[in-house]
C-alpha positions as CSV (number, residue, x, y, z in Angstrom):
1,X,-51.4,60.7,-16.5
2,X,-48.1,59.7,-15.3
3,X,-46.8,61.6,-12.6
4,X,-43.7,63.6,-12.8
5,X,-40.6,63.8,-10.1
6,X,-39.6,66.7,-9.1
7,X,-35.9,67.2,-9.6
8,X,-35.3,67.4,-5.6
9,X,-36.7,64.3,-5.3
10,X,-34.4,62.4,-8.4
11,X,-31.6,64.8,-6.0
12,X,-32.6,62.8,-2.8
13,X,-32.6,59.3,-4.4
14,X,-29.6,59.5,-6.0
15,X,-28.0,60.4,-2.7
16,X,-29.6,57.6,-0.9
17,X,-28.4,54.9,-4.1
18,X,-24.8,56.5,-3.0
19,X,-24.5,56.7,1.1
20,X,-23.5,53.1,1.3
21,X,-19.9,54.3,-0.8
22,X,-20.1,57.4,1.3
23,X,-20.0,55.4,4.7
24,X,-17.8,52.8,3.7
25,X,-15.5,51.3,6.2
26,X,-13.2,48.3,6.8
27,X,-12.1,46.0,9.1
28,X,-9.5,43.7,10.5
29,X,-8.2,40.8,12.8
30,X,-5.9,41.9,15.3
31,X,-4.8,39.0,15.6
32,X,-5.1,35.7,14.0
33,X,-8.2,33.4,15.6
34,X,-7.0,31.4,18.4
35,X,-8.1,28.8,20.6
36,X,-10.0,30.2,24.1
37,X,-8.5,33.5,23.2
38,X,-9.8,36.9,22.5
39,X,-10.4,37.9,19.5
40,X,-10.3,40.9,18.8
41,X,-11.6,43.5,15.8
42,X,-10.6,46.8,14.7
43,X,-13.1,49.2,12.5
44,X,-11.5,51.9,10.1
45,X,-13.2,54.2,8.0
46,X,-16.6,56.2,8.3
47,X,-18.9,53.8,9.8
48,X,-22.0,54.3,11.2
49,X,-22.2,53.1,14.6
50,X,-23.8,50.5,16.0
51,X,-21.4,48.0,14.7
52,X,-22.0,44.1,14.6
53,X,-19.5,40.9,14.3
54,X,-21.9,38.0,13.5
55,X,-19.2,34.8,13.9
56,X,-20.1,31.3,12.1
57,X,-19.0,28.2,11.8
58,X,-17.4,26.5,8.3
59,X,-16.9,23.1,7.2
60,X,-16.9,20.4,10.4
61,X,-16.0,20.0,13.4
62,X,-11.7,19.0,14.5
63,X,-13.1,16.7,16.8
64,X,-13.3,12.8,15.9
65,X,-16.2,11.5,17.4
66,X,-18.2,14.7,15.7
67,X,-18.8,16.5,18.3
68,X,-20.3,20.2,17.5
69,X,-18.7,22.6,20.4
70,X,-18.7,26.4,17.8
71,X,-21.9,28.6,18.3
72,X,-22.4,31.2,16.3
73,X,-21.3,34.7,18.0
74,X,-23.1,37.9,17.4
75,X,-21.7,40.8,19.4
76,X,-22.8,44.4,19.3
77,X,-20.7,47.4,19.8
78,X,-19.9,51.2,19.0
79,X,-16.6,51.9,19.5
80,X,-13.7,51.0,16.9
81,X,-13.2,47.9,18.2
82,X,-14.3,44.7,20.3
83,X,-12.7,41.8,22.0
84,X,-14.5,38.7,23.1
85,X,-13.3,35.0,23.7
86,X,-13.1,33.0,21.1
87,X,-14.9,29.2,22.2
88,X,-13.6,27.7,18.9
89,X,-11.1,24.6,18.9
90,X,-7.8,24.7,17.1
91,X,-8.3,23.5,13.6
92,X,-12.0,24.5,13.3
93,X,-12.8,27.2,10.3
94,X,-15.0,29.9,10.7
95,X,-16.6,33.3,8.7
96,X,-16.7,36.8,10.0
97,X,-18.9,39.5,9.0
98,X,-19.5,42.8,10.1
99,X,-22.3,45.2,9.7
100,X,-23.2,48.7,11.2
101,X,-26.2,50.7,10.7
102,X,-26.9,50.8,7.2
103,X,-27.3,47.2,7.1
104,X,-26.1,43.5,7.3
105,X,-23.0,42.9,5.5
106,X,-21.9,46.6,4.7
107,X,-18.5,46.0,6.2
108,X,-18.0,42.5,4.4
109,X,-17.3,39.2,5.2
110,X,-14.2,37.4,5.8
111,X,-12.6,34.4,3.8
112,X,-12.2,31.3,5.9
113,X,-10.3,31.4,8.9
114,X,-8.8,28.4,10.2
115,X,-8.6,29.2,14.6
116,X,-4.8,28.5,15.8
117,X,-4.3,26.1,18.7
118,X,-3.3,27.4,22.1
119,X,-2.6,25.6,25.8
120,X,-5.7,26.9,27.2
121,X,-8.7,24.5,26.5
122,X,-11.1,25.5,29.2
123,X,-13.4,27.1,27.1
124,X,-14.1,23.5,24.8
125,X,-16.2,20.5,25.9
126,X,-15.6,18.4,23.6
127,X,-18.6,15.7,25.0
128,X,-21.4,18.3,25.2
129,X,-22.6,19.3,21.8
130,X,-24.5,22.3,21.0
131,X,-27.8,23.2,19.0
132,X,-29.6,26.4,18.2
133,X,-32.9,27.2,19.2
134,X,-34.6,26.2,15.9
135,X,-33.7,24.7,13.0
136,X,-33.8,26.2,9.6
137,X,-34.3,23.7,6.1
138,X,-34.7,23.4,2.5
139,X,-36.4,21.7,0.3
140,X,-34.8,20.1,-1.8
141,X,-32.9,19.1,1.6
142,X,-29.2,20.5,1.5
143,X,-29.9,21.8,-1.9
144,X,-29.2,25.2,-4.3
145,X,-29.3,25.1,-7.8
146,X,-28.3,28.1,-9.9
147,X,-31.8,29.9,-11.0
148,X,-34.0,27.3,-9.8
149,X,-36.5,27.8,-7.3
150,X,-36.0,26.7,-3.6
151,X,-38.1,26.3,-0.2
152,X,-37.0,27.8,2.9
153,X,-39.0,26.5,6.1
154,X,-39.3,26.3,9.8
155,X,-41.3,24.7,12.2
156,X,-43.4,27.9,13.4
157,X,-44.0,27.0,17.2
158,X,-40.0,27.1,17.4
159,X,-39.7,30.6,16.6
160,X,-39.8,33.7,18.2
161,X,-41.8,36.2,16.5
162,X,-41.1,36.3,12.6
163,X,-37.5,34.6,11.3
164,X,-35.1,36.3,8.9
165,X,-32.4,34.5,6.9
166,X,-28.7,36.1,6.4
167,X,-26.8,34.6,3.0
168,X,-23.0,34.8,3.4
169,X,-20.2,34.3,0.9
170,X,-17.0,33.5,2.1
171,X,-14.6,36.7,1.0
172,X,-17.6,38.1,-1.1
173,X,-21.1,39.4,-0.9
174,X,-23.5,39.1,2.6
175,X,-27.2,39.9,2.1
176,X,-30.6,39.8,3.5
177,X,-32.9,36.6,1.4
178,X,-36.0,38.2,0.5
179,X,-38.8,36.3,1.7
180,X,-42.0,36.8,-0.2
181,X,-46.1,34.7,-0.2
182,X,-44.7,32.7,3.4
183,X,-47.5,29.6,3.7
184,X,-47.9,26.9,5.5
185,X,-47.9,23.3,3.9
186,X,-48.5,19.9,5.7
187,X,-45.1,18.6,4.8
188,X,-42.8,21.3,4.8
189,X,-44.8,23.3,7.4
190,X,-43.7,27.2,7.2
191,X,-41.8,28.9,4.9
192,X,-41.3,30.8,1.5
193,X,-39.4,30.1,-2.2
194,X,-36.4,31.7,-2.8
195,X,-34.4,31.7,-6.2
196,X,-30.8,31.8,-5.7
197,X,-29.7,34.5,-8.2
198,X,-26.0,32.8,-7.6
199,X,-23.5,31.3,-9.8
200,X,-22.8,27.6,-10.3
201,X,-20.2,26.5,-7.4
202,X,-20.9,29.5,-5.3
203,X,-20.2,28.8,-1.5
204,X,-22.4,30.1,0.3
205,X,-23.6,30.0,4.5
206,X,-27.5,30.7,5.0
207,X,-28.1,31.6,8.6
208,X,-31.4,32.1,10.1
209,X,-32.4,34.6,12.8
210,X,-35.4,35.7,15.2
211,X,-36.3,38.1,17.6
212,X,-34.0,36.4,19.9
213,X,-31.0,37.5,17.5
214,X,-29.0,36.5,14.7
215,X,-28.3,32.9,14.5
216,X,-31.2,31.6,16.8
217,X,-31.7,29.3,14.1
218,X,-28.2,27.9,13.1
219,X,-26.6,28.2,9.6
220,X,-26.2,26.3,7.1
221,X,-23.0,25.8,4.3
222,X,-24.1,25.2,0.7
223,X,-22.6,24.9,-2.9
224,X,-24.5,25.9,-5.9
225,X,-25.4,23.4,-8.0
226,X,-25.5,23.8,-12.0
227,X,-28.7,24.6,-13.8
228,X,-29.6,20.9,-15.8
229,X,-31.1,23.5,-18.5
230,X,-28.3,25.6,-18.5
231,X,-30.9,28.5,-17.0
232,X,-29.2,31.8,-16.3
233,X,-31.7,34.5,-16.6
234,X,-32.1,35.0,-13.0
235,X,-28.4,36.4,-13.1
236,X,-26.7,40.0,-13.9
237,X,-24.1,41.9,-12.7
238,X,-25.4,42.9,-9.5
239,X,-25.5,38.8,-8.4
240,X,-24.2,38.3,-5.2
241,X,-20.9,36.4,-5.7
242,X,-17.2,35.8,-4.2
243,X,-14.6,38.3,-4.9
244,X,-11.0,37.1,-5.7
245,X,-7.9,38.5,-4.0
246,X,-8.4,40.4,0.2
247,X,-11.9,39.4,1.2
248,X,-14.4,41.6,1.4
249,X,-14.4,42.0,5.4
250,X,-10.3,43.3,5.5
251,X,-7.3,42.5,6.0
252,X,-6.0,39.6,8.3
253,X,-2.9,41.0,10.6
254,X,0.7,39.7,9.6
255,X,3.7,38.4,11.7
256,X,6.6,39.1,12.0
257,X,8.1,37.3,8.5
258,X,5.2,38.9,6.7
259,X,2.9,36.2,6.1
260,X,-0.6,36.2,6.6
261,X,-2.0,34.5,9.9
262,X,-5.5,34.1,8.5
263,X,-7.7,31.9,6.8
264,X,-6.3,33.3,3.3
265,X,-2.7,32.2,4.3
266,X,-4.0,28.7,4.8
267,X,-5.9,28.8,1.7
268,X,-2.5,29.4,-0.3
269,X,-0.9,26.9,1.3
270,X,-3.5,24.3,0.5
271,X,-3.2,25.1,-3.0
272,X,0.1,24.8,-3.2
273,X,0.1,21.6,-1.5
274,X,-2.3,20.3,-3.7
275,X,-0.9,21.7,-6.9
276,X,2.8,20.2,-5.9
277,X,1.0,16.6,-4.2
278,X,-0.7,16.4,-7.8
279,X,2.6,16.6,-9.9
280,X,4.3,14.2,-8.0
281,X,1.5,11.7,-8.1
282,X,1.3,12.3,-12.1
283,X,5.2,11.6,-12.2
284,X,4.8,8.8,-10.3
285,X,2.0,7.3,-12.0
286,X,3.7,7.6,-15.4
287,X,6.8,6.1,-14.1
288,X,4.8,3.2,-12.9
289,X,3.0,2.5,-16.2
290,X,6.3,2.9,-18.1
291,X,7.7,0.4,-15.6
292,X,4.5,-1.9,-16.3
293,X,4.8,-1.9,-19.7
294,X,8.7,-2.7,-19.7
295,X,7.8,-6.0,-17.5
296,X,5.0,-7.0,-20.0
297,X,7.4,-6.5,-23.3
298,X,9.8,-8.5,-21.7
299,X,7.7,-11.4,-20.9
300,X,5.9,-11.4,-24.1
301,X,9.7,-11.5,-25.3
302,X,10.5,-13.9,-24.1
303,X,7.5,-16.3,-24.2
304,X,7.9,-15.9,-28.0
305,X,11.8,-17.3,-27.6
306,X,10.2,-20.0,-25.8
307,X,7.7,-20.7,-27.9
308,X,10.3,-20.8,-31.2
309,X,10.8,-24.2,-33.2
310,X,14.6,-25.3,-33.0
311,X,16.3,-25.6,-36.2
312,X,16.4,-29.0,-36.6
313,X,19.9,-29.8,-38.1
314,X,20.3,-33.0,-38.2
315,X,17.0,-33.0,-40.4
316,X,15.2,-36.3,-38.3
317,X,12.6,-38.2,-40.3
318,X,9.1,-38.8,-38.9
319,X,9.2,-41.3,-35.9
320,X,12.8,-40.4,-34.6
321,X,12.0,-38.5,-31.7
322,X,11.3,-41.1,-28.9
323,X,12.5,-40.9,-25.2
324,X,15.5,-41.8,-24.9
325,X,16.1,-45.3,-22.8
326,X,18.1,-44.8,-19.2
327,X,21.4,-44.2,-19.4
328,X,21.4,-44.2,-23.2
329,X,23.0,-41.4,-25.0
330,X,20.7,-39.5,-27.3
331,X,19.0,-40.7,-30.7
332,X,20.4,-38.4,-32.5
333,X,24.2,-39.7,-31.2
334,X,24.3,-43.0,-31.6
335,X,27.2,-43.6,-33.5
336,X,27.4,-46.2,-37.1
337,X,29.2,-49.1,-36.4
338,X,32.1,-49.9,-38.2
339,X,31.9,-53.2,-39.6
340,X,34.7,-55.3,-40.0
341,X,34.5,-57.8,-42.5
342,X,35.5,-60.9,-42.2
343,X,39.4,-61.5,-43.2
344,X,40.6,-62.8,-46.5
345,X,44.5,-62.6,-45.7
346,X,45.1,-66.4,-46.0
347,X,46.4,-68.2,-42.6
348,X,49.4,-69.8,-44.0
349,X,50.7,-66.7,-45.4
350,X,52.9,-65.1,-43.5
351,X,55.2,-62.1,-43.2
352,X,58.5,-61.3,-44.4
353,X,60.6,-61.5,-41.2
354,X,58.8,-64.5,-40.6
355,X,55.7,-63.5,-38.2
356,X,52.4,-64.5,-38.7
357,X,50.1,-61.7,-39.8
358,X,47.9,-61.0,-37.1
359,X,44.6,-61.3,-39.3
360,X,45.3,-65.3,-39.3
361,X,46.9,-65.4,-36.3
362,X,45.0,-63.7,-33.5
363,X,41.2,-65.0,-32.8
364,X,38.5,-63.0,-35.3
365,X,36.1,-62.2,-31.9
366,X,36.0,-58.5,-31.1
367,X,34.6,-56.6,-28.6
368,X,31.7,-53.9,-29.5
369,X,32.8,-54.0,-33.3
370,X,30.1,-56.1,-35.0
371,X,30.2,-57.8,-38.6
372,X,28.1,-57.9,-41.1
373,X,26.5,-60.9,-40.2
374,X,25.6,-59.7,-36.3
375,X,24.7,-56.5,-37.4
376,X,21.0,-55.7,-36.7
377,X,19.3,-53.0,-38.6
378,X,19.1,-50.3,-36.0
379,X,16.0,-48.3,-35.4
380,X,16.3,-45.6,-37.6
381,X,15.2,-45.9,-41.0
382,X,17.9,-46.6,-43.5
383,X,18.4,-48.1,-46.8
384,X,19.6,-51.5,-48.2
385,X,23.0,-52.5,-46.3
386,X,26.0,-50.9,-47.9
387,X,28.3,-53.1,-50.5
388,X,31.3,-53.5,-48.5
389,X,34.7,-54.3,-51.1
390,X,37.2,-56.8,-48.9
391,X,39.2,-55.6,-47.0
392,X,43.0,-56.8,-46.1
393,X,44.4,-56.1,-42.1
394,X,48.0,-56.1,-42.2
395,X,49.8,-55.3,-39.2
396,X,53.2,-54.2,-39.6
397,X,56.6,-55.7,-38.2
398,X,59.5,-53.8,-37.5
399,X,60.6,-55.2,-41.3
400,X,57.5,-52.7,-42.7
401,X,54.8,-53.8,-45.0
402,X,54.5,-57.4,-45.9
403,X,53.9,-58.2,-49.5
404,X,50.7,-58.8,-51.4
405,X,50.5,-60.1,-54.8
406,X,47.7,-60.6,-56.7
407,X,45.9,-58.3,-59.8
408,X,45.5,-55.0,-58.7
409,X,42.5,-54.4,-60.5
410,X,41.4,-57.3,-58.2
411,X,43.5,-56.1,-55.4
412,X,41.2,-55.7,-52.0
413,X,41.5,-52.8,-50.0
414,X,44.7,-52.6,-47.1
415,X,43.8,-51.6,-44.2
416,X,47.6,-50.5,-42.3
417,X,47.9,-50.7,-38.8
418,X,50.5,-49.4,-36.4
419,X,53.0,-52.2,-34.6
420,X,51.8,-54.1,-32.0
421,X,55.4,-54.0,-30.1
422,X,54.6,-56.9,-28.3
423,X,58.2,-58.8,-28.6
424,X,60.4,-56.0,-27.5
425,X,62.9,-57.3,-25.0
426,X,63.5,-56.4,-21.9
């Protein structure tokens, strides 16, 4: 027979499922995180003393050579607020969260703070790096995947009395990891399972603890992976997750333009960055492809042009085109002779005024005008010779023409030149 609650009792559990709204409370930077300075912390709201600041490292270290300086920081208190020194370089990141006595993580974690530089640097050694006492792992090593099963272990003769593991998200959910069946195994020595109920790209910081305090056995940063089988059952609306806008853990103080000086601030301005360093790269990228396909269309152009037949006008038969000899005009230049024939003009005639015609007169030799007889055949290919009809050179006198009888059907060609004006007096 099932056994029945008593309606005090329902009374009393639904009071305990709703003290942790009841004793709400938040926090804040007093100022933004700064080099070898204090930092200090202010609690508002009805918190339940004692309070604790748990302080952890995010992403690596500023320092070239690699050097790991940043411890993680738990300090206790119960008043509203705390101060300590900060022994974080400039540049370095770090996570904040604050708990009182309800529990880890009531009051919140903070979003990623980057620490501000300062002139004091005593506090930093950059050549000693630091180690926690023990060393938490997983397995697979430096792996979370959504819904799937993971090892958390420890070397057991490191430890101080039993370990407990914190998981932190950055601006969202802290919690306690549940450990359940811890064993021992040859190769991964001691430890539990754990199935991250988290979404895919979650951020998350697992720190481990021992009797000797909280983050006796450093932390850990981790994104979760995706789920190869696309598994979700191990999620629901109470999975611990990031929350979007303040983080969880407050606000961070302003100055005196009204920006923020913390981590979120930073977080913007990355973005924004990012988002603008991306446009201008895309522009720039088109440009240069436009600018690469412009070049190649114009070469392309103008190999074609190159590449283009001439019209040939002059219409050349087959074997024409030979190399020109030195100094020789081109082929297609050489000019056709004109051939003289020789003269018919009989020598004893002469002109009017009484002149010899120069035809029978003057010797027949000329200079670069061949006949018929010492013309060769050139070396392009041509027909039979051309019928040539006689032809008569008269050369004129001051008197004009000299007369030429004969038939006129018969009559041979005249062939007028200007006077010589060779006899003109002086």
């Amino acid at each position: 027979m099932a056994a029945l609650v008593a309606p005090s009792a329902t009374r009393v559990l639904l009071l305990l499922e709703l003290l942790p709204l009841t004793t709400a409370f938040s926090w804040t930077f007093q100022s933004a995180p700064t080099q070898c300075q204090n930092l200090s912390i202010s609690i508002s709201g009805s918190g339940t003393p004692p309070y604790n600041v748990l302080i952890i490292p995010s992403g690596s270290t500023p320092f070239t050579n690699g050097t790991e300086v940043r411890k993680i920081i738990s300090k206790q208190f119960s008043s509203n607020s705390v101060s300590f020194e900060l022994a974080y370089p400039a540049e370095s990141q770090l996570v904040a969260v604050v708990s009182d006595a309800t529990g880890f993580g009531s009051g919140g974690a903070s979003a990623e703070a980057e620490v501000v530089s300062s002139s004091d640097s005593s506090c930093i050694d950059a050549s000693q790096s630091v180690s926690p006492n023990w060393f938490l792992n997983l397995d697979p090593s430096n792996q979370l995947v959504q819904c799937t099963a993971t090892r958390i272990w420890w070397t057991q003769s490191d430890v101080s009395g039993t370990p407990s593991f914190f998981g932190i998200i950055p601006g969202g959910d802290s919690f306690v990891i549940p450990e359940s069946n811890v064993n021992t195994t040859s190769d991964t020595g001691t430890g539990f399972s754990w199935t991250p109920n988290l979404r895919e790209g979650t951020t998350i910081h697992i720190v481990g603890n021992d009797n000797n305090g909280n983050g006796t056995g450093g932390s850990s940063r981790l994104t979760v992976g995706q789920n190869l089988q696309n598994d979700n059952s191990c999620l629901n609306s109470n999975s611990p997750s990031s929350t979007a806008g303040t983080p969880a853990g407050g606000s961070y103080p302003t100055d005196t333009s009204g920006d923020s000086t913390g981590g979120s601030s930073s977080s913007s301005n990355t973005n924004v960055g990012a988002i603008v360093g991306g446009v201008v790269g895309g522009v720039l990228g088109l440009l240069a492809l436009l600018l690469i396909f412009y070049f190649i269309r114009r070469r392309a152009k103008q190999n074609r042009q190159s590449n283009e037949k001439p019209v040939d006008l002059l219409q050349a038969d087959e074997g024409d085109e030979r190399p020109n000899r030195p100094g020789q005009p081109p082929e297609y230049y050489h000019p056709d002779p004109f051939i003289v024939p020789d003269p018919t003009v009989d020598e004893s005639s002469a002109s009017a005024s009484g002149r010899p015609l120069s035809a029978s007169e003057r010797p027949t030799s000329r200079s670069g005008t061949p006949d018929i007889a010492s013309t060769s055949t050139g070396t392009r290919k041509t027909g039979a010779p051309r019928t040539l009809r006689p032809v008569n050179i008269i050369q004129h006198d001051d008197a004009g023409p000299s007369e030429a009888g004969g038939n006129k059907e018969d009559e041979a060609e005249t062939i007028e030149l200007p006077p010589a004006y060779t006899n003109i007096r002086k």
